[in-house]
C-alpha positions in Angstrom: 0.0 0.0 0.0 1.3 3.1 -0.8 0.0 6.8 -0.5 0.7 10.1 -1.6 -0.4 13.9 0.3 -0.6 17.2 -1.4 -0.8 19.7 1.7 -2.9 22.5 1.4 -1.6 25.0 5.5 -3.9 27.6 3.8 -7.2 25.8 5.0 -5.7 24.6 8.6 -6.3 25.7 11.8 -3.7 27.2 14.4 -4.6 24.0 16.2 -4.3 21.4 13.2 -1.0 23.4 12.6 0.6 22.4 16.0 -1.1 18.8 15.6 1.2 18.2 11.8 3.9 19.2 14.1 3.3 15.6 15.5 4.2 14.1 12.0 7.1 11.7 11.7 8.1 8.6 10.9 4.2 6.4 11.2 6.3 4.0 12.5 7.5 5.9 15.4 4.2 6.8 16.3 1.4 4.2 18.1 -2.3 3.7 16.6 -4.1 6.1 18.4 -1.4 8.4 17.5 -1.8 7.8 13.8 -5.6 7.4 14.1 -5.5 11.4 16.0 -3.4 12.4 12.7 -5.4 11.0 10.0 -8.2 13.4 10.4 -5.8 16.4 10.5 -3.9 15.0 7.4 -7.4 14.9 5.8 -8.4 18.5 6.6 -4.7 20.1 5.3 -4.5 17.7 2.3 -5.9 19.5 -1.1 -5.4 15.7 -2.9 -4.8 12.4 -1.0 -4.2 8.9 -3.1 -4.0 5.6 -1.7 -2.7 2.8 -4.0 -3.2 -0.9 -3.1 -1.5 -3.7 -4.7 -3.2 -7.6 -4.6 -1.0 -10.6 -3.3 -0.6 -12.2 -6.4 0.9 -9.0 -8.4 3.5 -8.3 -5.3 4.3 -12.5 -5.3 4.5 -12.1 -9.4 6.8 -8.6 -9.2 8.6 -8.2 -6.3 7.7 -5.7 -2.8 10.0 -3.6 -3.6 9.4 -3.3 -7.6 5.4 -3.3 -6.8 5.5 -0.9 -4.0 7.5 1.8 -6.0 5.2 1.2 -8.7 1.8 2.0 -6.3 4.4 5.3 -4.9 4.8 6.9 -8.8 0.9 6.3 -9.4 0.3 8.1 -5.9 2.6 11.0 -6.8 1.2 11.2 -10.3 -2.8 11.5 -8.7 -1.7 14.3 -6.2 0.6 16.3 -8.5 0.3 20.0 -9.6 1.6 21.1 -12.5 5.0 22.6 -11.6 5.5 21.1 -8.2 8.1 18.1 -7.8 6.9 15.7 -5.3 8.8 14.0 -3.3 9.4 10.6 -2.6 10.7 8.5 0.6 14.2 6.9 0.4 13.8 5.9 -3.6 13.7 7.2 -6.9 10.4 6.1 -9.0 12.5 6.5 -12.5 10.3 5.5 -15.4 7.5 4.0 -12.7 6.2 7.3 -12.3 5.6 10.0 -14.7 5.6 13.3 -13.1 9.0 15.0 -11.5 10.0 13.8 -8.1 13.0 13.6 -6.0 13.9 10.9 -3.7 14.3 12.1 0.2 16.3 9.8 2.2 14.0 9.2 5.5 11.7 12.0 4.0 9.4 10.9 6.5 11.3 12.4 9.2 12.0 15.4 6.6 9.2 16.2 5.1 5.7 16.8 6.4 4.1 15.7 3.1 5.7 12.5 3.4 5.5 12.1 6.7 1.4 12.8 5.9 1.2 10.5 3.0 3.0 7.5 5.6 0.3 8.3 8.4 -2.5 7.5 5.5 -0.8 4.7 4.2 -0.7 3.3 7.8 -3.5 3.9 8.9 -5.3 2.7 6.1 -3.8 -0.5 5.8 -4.7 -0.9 9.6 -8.3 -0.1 9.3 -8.1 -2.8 6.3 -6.5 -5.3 8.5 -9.0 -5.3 11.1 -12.0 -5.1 8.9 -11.1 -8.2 7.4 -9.8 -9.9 11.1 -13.2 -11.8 11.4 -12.6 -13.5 8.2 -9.6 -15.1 9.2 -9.9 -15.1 13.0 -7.1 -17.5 13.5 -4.2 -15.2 12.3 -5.6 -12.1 14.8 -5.2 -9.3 12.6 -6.7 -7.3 14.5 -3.9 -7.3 17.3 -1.0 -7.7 14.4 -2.0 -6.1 11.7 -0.4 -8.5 9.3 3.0 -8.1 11.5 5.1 -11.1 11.9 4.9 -11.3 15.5 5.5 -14.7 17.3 1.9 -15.1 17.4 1.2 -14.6 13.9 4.3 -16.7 12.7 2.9 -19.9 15.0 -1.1 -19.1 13.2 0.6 -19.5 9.8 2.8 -22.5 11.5 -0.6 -24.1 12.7 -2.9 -23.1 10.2 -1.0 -22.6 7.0 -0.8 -18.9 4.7 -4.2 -17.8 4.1 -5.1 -16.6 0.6 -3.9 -12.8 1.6 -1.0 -13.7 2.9 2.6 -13.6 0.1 4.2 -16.6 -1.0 7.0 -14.7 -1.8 7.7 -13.1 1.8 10.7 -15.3 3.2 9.6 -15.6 7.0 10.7 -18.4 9.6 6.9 -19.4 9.0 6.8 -20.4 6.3 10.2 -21.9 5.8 8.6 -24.6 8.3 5.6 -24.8 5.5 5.5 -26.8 2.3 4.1 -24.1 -0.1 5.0 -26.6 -3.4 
């Protein structure tokens, strides 16, 4: 999943404006914490894009190649004409068609990126537990899809489900015989 943030300050308040001081790294920040930004993201963004790739193209292309992909479609939704947009760690080269530069950790650097992470996050998390009572045995809803012990012994006991890559390389599966 992947997701890009034009930000708008013009239409934020004094009080949203302290709250984007809170952006960073998603990953630094807890769920409630991301779940406080989103909203705020939301009001300062003038365009928000979310891209989400299936299982079977990331198993068929790669993560990495399939995630930069889902980044230069983001970045070409929320650009303006004359802005370069920025991207976090990577260059997009031909994946995406509009001027970008690649800011390493540009989510501790820049607020748009650190904006765009907080949607991708949360996002993905709010997927994760909507779909937790389909597969109750791999408790999304306290993992999110991490690979914590708990979630390595469901896939141990119970097999990958259909969302879950073939291609990710975790102690899990190695035990598995995905043939």
């Amino acid at each position: 999943m992947a997701a890009g943030v034009l930000l708008d300050y013009e239409r934020l308040t004094m009080r949203d404006r302290r709250a984007l001081g809170d952006l960073d790294d998603s990953k630094q920040r807890n769920a409630e914490q991301r779940e406080a930004l989103y909203p705020v993201v939301i009001r300062a963004a003038a365009r928000v894009a979310v891209t989400i790739r299936c299982v079977r193209g990331i198993d068929s292309r790669g993560l990495h190649v399939t995630n930069l992909e889902a980044l230069g479609r983001c970045l070409e939704r929320v650009a303006v004409p004359g802005a370069v947009c920025l991207s976090d760690g990577f260059p997009l080269g031909s994946r995406c068609a509009v001027e970008h530069r690649p800011v390493v950790d540009g989510d501790a650097r820049s607020a748009a990126i650190a904006a765009a992470s907080v949607i991708a996050k949360v996002t993905r998390d709010r997927y994760m537990h909507r779909i937790a009572p389909d597969y109750p045995a791999y408790e999304w809803e306290g993992n999110v899809g991490y690979s914590t012990p708990e979630h390595r012994a469901a896939i141990i006991a119970n097999g990958p489900s259909p969302l879950h890559r073939r291609s990710f390389a975790s102690i899990a599966y190695s035990q598995l015989e995905l043939g």
